[in-house]
DRENDO-1510 file (C-alpha; in Angstrom, 1 decimal, always signed):
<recs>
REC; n; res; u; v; w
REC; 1; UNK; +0.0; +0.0; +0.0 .
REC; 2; UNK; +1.1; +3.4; -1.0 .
REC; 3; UNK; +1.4; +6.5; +1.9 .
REC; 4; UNK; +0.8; +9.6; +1.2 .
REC; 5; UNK; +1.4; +13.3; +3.1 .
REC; 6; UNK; -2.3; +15.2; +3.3 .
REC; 7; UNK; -1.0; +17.8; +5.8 .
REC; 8; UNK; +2.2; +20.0; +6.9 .
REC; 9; UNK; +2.2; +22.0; +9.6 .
REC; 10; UNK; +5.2; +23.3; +11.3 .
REC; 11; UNK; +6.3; +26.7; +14.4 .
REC; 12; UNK; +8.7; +28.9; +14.5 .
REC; 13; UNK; +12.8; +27.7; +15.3 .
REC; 14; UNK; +13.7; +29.8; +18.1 .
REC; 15; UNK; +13.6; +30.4; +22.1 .
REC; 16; UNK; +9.5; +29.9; +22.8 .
REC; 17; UNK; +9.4; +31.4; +26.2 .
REC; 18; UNK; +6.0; +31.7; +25.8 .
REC; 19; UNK; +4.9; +28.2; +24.8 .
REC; 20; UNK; +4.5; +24.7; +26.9 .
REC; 21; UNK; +5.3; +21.5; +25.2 .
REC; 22; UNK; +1.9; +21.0; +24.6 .
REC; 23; UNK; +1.1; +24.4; +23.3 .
REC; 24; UNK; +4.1; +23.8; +21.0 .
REC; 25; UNK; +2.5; +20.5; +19.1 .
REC; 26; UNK; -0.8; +21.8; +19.1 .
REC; 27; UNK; +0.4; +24.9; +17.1 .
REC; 28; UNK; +2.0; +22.6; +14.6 .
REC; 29; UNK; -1.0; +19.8; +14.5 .
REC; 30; UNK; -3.5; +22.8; +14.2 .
REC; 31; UNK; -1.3; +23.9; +11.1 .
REC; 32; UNK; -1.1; +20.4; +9.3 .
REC; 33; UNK; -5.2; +20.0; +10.2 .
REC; 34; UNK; -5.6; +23.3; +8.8 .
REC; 35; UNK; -3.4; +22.4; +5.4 .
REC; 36; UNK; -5.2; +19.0; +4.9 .
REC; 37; UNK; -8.6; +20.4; +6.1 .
REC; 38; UNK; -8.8; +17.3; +7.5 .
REC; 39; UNK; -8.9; +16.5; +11.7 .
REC; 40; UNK; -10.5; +12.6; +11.8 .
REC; 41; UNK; -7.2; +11.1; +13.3 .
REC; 42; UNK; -6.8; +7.4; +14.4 .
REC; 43; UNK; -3.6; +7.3; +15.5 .
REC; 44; UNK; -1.0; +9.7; +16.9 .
REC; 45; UNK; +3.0; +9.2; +17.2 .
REC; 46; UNK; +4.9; +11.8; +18.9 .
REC; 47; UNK; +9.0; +12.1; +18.6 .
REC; 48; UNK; +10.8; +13.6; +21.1 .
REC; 49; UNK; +13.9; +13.1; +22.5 .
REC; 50; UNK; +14.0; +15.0; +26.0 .
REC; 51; UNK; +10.8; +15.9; +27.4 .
REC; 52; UNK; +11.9; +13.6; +30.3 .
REC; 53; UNK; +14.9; +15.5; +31.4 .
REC; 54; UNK; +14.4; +19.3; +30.3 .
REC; 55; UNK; +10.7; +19.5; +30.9 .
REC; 56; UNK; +9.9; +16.7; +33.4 .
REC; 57; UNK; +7.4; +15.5; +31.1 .
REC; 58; UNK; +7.2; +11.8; +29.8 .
REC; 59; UNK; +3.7; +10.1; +28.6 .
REC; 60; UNK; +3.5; +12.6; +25.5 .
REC; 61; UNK; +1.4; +10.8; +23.6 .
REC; 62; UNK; -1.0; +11.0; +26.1 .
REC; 63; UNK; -0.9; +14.4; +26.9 .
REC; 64; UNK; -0.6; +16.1; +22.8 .
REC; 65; UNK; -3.9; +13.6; +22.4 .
REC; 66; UNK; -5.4; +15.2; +25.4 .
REC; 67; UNK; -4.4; +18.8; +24.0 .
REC; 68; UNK; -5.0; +18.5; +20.7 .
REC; 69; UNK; -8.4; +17.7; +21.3 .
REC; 70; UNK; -8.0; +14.0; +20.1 .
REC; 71; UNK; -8.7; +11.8; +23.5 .
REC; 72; UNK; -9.8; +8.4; +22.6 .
REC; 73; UNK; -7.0; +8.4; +19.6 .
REC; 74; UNK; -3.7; +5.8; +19.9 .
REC; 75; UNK; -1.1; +7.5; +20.8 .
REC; 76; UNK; +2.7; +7.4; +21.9 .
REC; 77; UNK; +6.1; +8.0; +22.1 .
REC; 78; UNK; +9.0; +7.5; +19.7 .
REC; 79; UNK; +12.3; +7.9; +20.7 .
REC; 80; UNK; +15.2; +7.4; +18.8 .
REC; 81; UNK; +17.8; +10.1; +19.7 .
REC; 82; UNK; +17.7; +13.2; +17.8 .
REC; 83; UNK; +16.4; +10.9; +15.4 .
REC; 84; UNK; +13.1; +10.6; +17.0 .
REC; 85; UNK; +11.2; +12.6; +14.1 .
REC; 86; UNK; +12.1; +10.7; +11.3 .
REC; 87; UNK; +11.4; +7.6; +13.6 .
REC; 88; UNK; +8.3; +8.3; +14.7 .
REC; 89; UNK; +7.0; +9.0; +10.6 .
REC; 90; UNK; +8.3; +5.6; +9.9 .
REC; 91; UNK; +6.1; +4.2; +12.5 .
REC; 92; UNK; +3.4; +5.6; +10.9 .
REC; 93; UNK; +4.1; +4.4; +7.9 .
REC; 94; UNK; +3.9; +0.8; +8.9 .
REC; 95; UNK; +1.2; +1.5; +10.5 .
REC; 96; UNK; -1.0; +3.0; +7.7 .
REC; 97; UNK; +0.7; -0.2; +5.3 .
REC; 98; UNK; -0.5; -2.6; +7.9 .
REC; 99; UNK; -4.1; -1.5; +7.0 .
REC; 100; UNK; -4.6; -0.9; +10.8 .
REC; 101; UNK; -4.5; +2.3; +10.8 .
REC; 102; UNK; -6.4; +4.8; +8.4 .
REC; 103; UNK; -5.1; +8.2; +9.2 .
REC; 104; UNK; -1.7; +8.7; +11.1 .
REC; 105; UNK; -0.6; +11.9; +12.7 .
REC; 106; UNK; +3.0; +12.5; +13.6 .
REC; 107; UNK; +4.3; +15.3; +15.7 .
REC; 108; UNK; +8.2; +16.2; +16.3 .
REC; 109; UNK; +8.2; +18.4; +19.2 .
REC; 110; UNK; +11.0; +19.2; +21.5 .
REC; 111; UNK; +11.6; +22.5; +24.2 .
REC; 112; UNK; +14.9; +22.8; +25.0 .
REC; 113; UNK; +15.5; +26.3; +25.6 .
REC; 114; UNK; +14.2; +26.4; +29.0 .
REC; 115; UNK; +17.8; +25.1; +30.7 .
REC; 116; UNK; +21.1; +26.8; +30.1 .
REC; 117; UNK; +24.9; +25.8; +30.9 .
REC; 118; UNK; +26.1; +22.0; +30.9 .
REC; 119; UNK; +22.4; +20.9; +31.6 .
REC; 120; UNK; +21.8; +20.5; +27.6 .
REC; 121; UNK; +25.3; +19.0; +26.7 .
REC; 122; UNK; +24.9; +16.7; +29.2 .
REC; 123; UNK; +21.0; +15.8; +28.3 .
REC; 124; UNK; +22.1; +15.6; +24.7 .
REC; 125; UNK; +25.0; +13.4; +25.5 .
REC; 126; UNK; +22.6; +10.2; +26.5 .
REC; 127; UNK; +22.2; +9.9; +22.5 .
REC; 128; UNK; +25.8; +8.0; +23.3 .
REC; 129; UNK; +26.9; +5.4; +24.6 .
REC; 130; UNK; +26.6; +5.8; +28.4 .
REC; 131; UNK; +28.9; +3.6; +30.1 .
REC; 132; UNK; +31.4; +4.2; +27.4 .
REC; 133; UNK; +31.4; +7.5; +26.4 .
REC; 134; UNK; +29.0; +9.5; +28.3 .
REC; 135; UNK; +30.9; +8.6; +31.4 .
REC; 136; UNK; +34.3; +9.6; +30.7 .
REC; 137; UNK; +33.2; +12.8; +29.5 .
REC; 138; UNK; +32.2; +12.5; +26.1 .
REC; 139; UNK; +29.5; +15.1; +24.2 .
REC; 140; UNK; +28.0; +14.9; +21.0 .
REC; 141; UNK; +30.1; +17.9; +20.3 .
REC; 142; UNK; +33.3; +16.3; +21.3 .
REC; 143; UNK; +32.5; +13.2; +19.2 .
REC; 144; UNK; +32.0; +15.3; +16.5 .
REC; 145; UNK; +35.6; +16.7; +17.1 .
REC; 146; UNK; +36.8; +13.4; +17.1 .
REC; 147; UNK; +35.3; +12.4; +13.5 .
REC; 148; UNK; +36.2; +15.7; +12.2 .
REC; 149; UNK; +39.9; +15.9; +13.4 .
REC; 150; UNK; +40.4; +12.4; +11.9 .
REC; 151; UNK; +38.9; +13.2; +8.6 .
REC; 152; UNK; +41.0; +16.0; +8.2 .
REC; 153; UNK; +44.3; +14.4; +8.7 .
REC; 154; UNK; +43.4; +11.4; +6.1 .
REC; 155; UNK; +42.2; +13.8; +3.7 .
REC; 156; UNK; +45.1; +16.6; +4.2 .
REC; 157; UNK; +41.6; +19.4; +5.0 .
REC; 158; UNK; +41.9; +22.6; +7.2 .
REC; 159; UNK; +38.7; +23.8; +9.5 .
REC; 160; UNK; +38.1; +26.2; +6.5 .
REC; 161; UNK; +37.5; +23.5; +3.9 .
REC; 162; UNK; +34.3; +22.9; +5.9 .
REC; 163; UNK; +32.9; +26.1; +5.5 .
REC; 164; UNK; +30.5; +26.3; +2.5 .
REC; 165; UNK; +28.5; +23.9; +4.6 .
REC; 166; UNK; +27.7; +26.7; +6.7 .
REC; 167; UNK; +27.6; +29.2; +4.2 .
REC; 168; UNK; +24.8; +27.6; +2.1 .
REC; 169; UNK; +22.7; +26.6; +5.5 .
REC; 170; UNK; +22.6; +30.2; +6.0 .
REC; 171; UNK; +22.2; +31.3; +2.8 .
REC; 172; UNK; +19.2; +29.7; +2.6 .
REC; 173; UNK; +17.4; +30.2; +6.1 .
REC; 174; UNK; +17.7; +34.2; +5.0 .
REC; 175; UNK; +14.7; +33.3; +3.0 .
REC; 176; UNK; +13.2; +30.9; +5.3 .
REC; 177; UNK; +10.9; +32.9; +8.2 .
REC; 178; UNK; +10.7; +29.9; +10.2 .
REC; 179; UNK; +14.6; +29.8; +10.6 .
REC; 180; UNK; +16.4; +30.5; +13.9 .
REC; 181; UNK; +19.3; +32.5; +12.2 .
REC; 182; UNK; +18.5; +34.2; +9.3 .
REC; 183; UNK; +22.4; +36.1; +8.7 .
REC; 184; UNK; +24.3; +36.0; +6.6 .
REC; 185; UNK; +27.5; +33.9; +7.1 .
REC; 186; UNK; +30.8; +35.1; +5.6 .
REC; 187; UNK; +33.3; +32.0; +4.9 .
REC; 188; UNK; +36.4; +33.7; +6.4 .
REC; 189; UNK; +34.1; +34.0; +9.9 .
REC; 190; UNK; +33.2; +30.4; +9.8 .
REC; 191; UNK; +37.2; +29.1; +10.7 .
REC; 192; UNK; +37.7; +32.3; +13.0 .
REC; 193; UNK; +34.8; +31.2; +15.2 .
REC; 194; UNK; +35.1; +30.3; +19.3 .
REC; 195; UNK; +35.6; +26.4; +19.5 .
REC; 196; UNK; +33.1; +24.5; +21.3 .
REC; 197; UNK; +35.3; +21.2; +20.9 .
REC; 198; UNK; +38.2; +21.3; +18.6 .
REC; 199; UNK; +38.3; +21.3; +15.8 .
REC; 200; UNK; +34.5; +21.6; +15.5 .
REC; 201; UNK; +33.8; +25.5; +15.9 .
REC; 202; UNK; +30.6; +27.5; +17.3 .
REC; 203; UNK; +29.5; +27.5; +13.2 .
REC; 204; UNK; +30.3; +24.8; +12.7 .
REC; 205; UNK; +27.7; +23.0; +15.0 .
REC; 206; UNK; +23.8; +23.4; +14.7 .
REC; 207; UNK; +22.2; +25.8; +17.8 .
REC; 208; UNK; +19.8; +24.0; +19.7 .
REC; 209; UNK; +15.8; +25.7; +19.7 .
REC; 210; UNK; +12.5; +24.7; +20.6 .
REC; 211; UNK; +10.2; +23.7; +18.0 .
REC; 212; UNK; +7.1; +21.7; +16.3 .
REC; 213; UNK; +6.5; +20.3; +13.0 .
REC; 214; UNK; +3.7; +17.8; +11.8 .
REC; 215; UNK; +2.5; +15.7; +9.4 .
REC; 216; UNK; -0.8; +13.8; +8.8 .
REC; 217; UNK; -0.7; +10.6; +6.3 .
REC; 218; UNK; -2.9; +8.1; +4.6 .
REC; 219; UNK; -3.4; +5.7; +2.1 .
REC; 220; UNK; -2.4; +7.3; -1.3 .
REC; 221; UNK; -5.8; +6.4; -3.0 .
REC; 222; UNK; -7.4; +8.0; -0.2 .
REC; 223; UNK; -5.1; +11.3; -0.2 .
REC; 224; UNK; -5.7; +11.9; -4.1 .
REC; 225; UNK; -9.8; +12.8; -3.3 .
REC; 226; UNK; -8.6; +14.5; -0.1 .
REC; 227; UNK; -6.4; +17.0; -1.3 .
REC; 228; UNK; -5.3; +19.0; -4.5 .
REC; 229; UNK; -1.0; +18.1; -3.9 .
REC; 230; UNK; -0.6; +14.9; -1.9 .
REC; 231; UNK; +2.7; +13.9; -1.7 .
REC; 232; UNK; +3.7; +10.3; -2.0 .
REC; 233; UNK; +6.3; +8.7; +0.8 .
REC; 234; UNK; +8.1; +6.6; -2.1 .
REC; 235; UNK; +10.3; +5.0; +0.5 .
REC; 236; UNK; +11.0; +4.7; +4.1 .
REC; 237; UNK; +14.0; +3.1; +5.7 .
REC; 238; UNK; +15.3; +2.9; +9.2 .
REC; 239; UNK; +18.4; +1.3; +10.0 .
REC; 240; UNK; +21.4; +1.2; +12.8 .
REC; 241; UNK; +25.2; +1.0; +14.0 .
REC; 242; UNK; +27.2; +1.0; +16.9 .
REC; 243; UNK; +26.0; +3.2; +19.3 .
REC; 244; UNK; +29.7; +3.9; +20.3 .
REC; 245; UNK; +32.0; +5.2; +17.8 .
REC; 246; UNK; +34.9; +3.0; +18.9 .
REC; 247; UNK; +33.3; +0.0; +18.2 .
REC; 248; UNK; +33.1; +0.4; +14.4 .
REC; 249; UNK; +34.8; -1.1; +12.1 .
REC; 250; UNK; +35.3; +2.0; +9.9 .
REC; 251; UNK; +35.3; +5.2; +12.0 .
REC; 252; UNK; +34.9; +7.6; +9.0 .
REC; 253; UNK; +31.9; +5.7; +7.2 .
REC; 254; UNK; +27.8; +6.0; +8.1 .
REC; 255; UNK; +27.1; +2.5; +7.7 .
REC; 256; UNK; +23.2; +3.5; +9.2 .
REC; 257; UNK; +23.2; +6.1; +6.6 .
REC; 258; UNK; +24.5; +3.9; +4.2 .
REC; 259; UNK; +22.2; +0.6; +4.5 .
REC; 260; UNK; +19.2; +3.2; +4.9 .
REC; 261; UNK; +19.5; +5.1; +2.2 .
REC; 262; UNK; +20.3; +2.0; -0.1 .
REC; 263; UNK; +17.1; +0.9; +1.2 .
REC; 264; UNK; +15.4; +4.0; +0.4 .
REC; 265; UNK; +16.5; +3.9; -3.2 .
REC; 266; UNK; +15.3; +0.2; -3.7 .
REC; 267; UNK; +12.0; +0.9; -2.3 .
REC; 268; UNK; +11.6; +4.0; -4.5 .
REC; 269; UNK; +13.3; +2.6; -7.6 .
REC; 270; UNK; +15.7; +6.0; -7.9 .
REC; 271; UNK; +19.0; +6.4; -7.6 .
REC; 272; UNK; +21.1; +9.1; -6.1 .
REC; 273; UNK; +21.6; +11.0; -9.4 .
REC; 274; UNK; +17.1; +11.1; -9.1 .
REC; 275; UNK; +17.4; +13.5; -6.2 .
REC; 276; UNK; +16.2; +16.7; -6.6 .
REC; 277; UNK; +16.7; +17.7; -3.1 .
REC; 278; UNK; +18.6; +16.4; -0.3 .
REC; 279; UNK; +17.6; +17.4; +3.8 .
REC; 280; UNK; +20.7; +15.6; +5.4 .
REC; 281; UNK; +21.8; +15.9; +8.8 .
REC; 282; UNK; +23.8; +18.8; +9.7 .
REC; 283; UNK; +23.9; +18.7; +13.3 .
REC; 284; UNK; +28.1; +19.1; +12.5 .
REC; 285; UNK; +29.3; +19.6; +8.9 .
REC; 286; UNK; +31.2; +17.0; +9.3 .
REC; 287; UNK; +28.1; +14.7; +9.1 .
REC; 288; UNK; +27.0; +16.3; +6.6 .
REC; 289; UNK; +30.2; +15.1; +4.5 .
REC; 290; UNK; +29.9; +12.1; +5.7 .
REC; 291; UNK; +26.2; +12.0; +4.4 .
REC; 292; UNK; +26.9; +12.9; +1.4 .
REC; 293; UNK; +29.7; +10.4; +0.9 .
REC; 294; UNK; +27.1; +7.5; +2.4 .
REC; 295; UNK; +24.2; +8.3; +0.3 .
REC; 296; UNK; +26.0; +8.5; -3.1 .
REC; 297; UNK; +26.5; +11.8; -4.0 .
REC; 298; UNK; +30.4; +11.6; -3.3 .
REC; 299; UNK; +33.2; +9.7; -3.3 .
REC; 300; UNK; +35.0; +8.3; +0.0 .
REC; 301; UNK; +36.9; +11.5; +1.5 .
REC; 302; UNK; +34.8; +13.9; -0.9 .
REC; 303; UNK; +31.8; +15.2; +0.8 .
REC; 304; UNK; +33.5; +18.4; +1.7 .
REC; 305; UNK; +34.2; +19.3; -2.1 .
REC; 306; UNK; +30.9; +19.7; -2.9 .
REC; 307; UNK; +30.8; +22.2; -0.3 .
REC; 308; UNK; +33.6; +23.9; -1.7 .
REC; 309; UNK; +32.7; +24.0; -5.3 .
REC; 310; UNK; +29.2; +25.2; -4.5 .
REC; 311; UNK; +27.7; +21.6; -6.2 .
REC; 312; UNK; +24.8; +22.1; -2.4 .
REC; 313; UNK; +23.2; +25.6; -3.4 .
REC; 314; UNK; +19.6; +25.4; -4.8 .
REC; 315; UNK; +21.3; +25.9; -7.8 .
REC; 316; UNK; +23.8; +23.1; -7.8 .
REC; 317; UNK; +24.1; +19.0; -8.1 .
REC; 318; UNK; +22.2; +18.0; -4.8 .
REC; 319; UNK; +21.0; +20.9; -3.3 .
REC; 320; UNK; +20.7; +20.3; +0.9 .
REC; 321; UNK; +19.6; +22.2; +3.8 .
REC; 322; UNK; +17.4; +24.2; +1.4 .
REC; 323; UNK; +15.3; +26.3; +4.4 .
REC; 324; UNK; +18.3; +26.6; +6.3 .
REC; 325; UNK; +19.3; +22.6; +7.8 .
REC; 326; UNK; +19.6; +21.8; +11.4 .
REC; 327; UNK; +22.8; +24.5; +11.3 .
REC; 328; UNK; +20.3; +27.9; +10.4 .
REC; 329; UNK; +16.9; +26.5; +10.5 .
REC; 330; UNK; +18.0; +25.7; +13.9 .
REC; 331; UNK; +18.0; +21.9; +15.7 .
REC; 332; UNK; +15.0; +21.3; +18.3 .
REC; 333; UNK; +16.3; +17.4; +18.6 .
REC; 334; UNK; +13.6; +14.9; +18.7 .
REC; 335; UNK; +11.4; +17.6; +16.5 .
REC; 336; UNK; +14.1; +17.7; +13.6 .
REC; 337; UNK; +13.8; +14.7; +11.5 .
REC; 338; UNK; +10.2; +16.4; +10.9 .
REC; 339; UNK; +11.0; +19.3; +9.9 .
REC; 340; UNK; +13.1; +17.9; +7.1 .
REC; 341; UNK; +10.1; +16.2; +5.7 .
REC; 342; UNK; +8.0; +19.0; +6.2 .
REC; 343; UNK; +10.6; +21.1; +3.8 .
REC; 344; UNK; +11.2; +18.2; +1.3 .
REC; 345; UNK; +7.5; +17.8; +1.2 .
REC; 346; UNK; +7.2; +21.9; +0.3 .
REC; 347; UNK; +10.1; +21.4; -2.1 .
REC; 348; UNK; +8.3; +18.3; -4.4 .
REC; 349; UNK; +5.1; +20.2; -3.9 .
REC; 350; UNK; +6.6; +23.8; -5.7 .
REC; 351; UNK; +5.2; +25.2; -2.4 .
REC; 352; UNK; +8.4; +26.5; -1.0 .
REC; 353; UNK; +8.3; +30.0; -2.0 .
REC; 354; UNK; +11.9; +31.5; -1.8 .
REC; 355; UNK; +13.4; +28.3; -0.7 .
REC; 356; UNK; +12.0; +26.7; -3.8 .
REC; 357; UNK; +14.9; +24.0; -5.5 .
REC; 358; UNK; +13.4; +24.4; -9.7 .
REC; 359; UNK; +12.1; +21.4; -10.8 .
REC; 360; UNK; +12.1; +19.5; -7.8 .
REC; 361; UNK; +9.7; +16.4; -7.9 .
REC; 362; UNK; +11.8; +14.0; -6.0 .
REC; 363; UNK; +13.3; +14.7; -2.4 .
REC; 364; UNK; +15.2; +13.1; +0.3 .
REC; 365; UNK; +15.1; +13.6; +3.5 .
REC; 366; UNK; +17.8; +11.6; +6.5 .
REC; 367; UNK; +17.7; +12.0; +10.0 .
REC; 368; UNK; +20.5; +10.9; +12.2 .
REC; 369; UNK; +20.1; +9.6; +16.1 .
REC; 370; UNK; +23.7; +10.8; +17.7 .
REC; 371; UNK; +26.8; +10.2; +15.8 .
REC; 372; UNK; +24.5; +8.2; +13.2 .
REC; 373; UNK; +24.1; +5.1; +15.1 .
REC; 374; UNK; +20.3; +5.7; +14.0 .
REC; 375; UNK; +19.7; +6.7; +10.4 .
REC; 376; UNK; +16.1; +7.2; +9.5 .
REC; 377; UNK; +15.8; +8.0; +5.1 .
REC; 378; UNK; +12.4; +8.6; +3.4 .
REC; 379; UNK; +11.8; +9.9; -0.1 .
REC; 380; UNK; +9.5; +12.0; -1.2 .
REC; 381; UNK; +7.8; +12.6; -4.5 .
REC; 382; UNK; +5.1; +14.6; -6.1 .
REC; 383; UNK; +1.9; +12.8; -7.0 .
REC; 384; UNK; +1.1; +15.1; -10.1 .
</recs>
């Protein structure tokens, strides 16, 4: 059975002071009701990350069914990391395939802007490997540092190889108004920047926000008599690794990534070079090289050359983080993974006004759980 996207809804990326968790899903369920003009839900998945921790706040499926006004519905958590969004759609997905389920709403939601100081490293650092890594120290940022310095030593790269990662995230965000930073960023700044752990710079890592985005899904012969631009989930794919980066075999390879995006392509019947539009997973740019090389779009030791030669801009090769990625757009964790399918979905629909990729009909979208020991890939494509 085919799955198709009837609604989008999504908030503003950015310090919500004013908004609960709960307030925070509703706007963005509200939104994708509003877009699909649609509210009969039967079942509701929620990804989050940590509600737990920041906001004392487990049982969110519970409590967004309550809110949203949907008691009665199924409903619960899915939590894979940062990861949790895209994990949470491919839940769905199954679910709607299985036939049990007729109508499917998922919700990435995540508030972290509440705490301040080592509280978020530390919450952030549970997406590793606890007794291993967590223990002796370790954050997501410092096992970013790690895969970064190593890369650049094999590959002969300074910091400021990295930087048209950045440049093109915030390129792009200036002309997204959801977007947490919408400045421009010059690629002399991007080197000169404070380190957070080195060699991995303040922009070189995406900034942590609070955010909502949602989507509502159904069977595609249903969505075509439901609304005028469905758009088809070609292919979903969810796949792991070691959760610790010293157990792999190949430090400087995304074997998740990898095996789900190869996955991805079967099910769709595309290859790399049929991408349109590509939403990787910048929480660091050097994931995002690393993405690129996993997925197909470069060679072993290559991803950062397509940075450099400009082959990511809307105009280029494989356009990515086309409203801005996790780096502009802004990264509210468990919420992430849908918001990239939220923007792939605008960019195959011709919906995405001055983020628009020309021509784009086919999109991918890959969310990674902590140094990509999750790796969640779905395609998207127009249904006209």
């Amino acid at each position: 059975m085919n799955v198709s996207i009837i609604g989008l809804g999504q908030t503003d990326v950015r310090e919500h002071w004013d908004a609960s968790l709960r307030h925070l899903a509703w706007y963005a369920i509200e939104a994708a009701m509003d877009d699909a003009h649609y509210n009969q839900i039967d079942a509701i998945y929620v990804g989050n990350m940590l509600a737990g921790q920041l906001s004392n706040q487990n049982h969110l499926g519970a409590l967004v069914a309550d809110f949203a006004g949907l008691r009665g519905a199924e409903a619960l958590t899915v939590e894979a990391a940062d990861a949790s969004g895209g994990a949470a759609l491919r839940q769905a997905v199954l679910a709607v395939q299985s036939g049990m389920v007729e109508t499917a709403l998922v919700v990435g939601v995540e508030k972290m802007t509440d705490e301040s100081g080592s509280v978020i490293p530390a919450a952030l650092a549970t997406a590793l490997d606890a007794d291993y890594e967590a223990a002796h120290g370790q954050t997501l940022s410092g096992a970013a540092a790690l895969l970064m310095r190593r890369y650049m030593h094999e590959n002969g790269l300074s910091l400021s190889d990295f930087a048209g990662f950045s440049v093109n995230a915030h390129a792009n965000a200036m002309a997204n108004p959801r977007a947490m930073f919408r400045n421009k960023l010059r690629p002399e700044a991007f080197a000169a920047a404070p380190m957070t752990a080195e060699p991995v710079s303040l922009f070189d890592e995406a900034p942590v926000g609070d955010g909502a985005a949602a989507v509502i899904i159904t069977a595609s012969d249903r969505a075509a008599d439901m609304v005028a631009r469905p758009v088809r989930i070609a292919a979903s794919a969810l796949t792991t690794d070691t959760l610790s980066l010293h157990d792999r075999r190949e430090l400087l390879w995304l074997n998740a990534a990898e095996s789900s995006a190869r996955r991805a392509y079967e099910q769709a019947g595309v290859s790399p070079a049929d991408i349109d539009v590509f939403e990787l997973h910048d929480s660091f740019t050097i994931l995002a090289a690393l993405a690129l090389e996993a997925c197909g779009f470069a060679e072993r030791g290559q991803g950062w050359q397509l940075a450099r030669d400009g082959e990511i801009g809307r105009g280029g090769r494989i356009p990515v983080s086309t409203f801005g990625g996790l780096k502009a757009r802004g990264n509210p964790s468990g919420a992430t993974g849908l918001y990239q399918i939220v923007e792939v979905a605008q960019q195959v629909r011709g919906m995405a006004g001055d983020c628009q990729v020309a021509g784009a009909r086919i999109g991918m979208a890959q969310n990674l759980g902590g140094m990509g020991a999750t790796a969640v890939t779905h395609i998207l494509r127009s249904d006209e």
